[in-house]
C-alpha positions in Angstrom: -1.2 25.7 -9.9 -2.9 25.9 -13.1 -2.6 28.6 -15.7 -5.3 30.8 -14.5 -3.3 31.5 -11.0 -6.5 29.1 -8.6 -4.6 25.7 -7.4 -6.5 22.4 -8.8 -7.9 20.2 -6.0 -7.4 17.1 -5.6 -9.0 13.2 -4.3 -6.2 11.1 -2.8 -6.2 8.0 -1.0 -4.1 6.9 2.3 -3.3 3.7 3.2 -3.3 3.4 7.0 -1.7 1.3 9.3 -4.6 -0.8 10.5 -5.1 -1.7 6.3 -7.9 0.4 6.0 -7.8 3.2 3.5 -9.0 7.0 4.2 -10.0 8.9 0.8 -10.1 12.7 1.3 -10.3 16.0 -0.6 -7.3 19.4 -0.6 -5.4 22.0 -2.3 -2.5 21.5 -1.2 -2.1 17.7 -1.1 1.6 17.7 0.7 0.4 19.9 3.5 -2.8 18.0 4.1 -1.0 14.6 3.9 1.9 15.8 6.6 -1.2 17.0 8.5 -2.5 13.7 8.6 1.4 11.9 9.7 1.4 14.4 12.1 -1.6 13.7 14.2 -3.8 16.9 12.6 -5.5 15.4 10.0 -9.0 14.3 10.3 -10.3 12.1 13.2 -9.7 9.3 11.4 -6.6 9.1 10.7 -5.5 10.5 14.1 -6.9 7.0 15.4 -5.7 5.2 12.4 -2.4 7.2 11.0 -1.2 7.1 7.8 0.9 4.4 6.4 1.6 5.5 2.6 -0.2 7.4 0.5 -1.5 5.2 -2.2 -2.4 7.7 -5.1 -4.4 11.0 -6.3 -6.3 12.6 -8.7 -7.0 16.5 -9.9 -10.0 17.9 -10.4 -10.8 21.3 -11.8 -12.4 22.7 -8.9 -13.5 21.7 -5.3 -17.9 20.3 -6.4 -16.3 17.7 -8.6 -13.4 16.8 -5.8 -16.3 16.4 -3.7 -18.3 13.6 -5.7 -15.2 12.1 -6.5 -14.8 11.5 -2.8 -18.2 10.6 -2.1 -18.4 8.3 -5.0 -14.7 6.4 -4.2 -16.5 6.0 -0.5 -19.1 4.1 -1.7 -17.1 1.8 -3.7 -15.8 -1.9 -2.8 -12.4 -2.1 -1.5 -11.2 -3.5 -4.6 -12.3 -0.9 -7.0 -11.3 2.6 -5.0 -7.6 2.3 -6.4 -8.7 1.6 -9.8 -11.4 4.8 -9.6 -7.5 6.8 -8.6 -6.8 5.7 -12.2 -9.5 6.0 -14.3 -10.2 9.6 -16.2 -13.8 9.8 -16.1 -15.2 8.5 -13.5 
């Protein structure tokens, strides 16, 4: 949580077992991951389940989570681990 009491959100990434990745959004990254392992994630990865979680990154509030996703989305493959990484994207 941060100082002001409100929990950051978060982007993270999921590896899943057919190689694909799944980026989503949360505030409460553990709960939404075991969520996913557990067949109650999204619809995605209850046809593709999680393999590893590859990485995350906070965000101050859930509007710049959300273009964070949609912008990792759009990207190649190649680059959405690197975006993961990068401060001001």
């Amino acid at each position: 949580m941060s100082p002001t009491g409100k929990k950051s959100w978060c982007l993270y990434l999921i590896e899943c077992r057919n190689g694909s990745y799944y980026a989503g959004i949360t505030n409460d990254l553990e709960a939404r991951y075991a969520a996913h392992v557990d067949g109650k994630g999204a619809r995605y990865t209850r046809a593709n389940p999680p393999l590893r979680l590859i990485g995350y990154r906070t965000f101050p509030d859930r509007s710049s989570a959300s273009r964070a996703e949609f912008a990792i989305k759009r990207l190649p493959r190649a680059a959405k681990i690197s975006f993961l990484l990068t401060a001001d994207s």
